[in-house]
N, C-alpha and C positions, 0 to 999 in steps of 0.2 A: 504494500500500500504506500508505502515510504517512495517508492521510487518511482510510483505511478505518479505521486506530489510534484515530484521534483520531473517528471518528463511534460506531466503537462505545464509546469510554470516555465520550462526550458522552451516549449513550443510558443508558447506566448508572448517570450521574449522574442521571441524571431520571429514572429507576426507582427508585430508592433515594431521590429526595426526597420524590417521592409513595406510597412506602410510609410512609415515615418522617411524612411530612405527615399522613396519615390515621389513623398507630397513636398518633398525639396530638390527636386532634380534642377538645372541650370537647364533654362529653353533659349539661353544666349546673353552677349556680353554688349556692355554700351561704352564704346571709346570715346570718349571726350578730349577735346583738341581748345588748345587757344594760345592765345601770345598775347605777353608784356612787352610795351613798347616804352624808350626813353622820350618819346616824344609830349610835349603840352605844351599848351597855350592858355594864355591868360583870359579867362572868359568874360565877356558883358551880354546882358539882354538888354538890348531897345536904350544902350550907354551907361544902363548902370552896375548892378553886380549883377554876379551870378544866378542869385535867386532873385526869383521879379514876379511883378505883378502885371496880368494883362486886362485890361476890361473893354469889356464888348459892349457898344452902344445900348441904350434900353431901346428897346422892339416891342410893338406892339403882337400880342399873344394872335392874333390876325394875320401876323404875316406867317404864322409857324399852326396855323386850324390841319395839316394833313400830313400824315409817317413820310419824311424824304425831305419836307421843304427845310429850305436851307436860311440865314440870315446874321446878317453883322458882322462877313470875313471882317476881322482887326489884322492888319499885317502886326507883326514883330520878328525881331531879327535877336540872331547869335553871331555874336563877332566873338573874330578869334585874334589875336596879336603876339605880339614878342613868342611865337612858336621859336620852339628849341627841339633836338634832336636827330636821332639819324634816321627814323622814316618818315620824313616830313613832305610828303608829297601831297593826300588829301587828308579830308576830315567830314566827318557825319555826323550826326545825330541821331544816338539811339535812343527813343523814348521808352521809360521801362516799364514793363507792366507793374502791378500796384493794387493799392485797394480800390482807387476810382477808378480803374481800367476796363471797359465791356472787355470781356474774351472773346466773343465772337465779332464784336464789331472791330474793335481795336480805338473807340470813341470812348470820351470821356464821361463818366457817369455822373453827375450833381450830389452835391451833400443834401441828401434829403432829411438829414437831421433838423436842418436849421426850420423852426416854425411857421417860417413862409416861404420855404420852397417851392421854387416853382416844379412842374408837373409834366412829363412825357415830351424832355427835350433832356437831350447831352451837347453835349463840346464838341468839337470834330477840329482839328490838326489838318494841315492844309500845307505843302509843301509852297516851294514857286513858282512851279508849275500849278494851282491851285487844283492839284488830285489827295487824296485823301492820304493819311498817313495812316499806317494800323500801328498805335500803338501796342507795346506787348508782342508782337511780332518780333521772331529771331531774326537777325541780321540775314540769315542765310534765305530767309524767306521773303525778306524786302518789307520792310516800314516801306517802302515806295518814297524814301529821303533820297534825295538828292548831293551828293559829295561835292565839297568845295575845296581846291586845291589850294594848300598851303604853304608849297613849295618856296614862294618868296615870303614866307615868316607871319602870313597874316590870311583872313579869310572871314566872309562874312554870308552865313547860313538867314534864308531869308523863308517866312511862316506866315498861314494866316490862323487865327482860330476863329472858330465861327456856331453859331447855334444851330442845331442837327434835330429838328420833330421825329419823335419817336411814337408819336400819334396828335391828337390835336391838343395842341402845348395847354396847361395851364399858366395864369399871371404867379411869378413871385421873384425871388431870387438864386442866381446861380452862382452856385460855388463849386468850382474841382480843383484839382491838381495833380502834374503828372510829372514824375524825375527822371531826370535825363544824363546820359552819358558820352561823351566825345569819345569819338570812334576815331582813331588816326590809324591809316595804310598807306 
């Protein structure tokens, strides 16, 4: 009886390692690639620092009644200057996804915290070419940014943002924000 114990608790261990063994098998590996560059440039928005504030005209909720309509491109721009280093030839703008990030649209979502929010409109990023930018999009996938060459030590990235109806807007206030990273290649 003793030894029937001990074969069915021996059988049970080796059921349970080869479950165990196979609900962890490897179904493939993910390389990750990147590079640090010595390169940077001193950043301004629209002349002044780094972080900045953009604001878009008030619009009447009339112009933004249907999902698509558009209103208030604001140009602003990134300048780059005193660039230093050894691969100084362009620069981009990566916009990073985030917590006001849509994932599917790559538009900017509103703080709808704030008590008078307004209602069924986002942000939308506008290169200058004025086509859309997806934020949160991989570089490999294309924000659809535009690169500006920085070769002679300077360069200046040019934006619209604009209000984007996500159905027939309600009146209130808009607030987001989105973090960005210079891309130099």
């Amino acid at each position: 009886m003793r030894n029937y114990k001990y074969a069915v608790s021996a059988l049970a261990l080796l059921v349970t390692s080869a479950i165990t063994t196979s609900a962890l098998a490897v179904d493939g590996t993910i390389t990750i690639n990147g590079k640090i560059t010595d390169t940077t440039c001193t950043i301004s928005v629209d002349g002044g620092s780094k972080d900045a504030t953009v604001t878009l005209p008030t619009v009447s909720a009339s112009t933004l009644s249907a999902n698509g309509q558009t209103a208030g491109a604001t140009p602003f721009k990134i300048s780059l200057s005193d660039c230093s280093g050894t691969s100084m030839n362009t620069a981009s703008t990566y916009f990073e996804p985030g917590a006001y990030v849509d994932n599917v649209t790559g538009r900017l979502n509103i703080d709808t915290t704030a008590s008078d929010a307004a209602t069924n409109v986002q942000v939308e990023l506008l290169n200058a070419e004025r086509n859309a930018i997806v934020a949160g999009a991989s570089v490999a996938n294309g924000q659809n940014d535009i690169p500006v060459d920085i070769s002679g030590g300077s360069g200046t990235l040019n934006y619209f943002a604009q209000y984007h109806a996500t159905g027939a807007a309600g009146a209130g206030s808009v607030t987001t924000q989105v973090d960005y990273t210079m891309v130099y290649e």
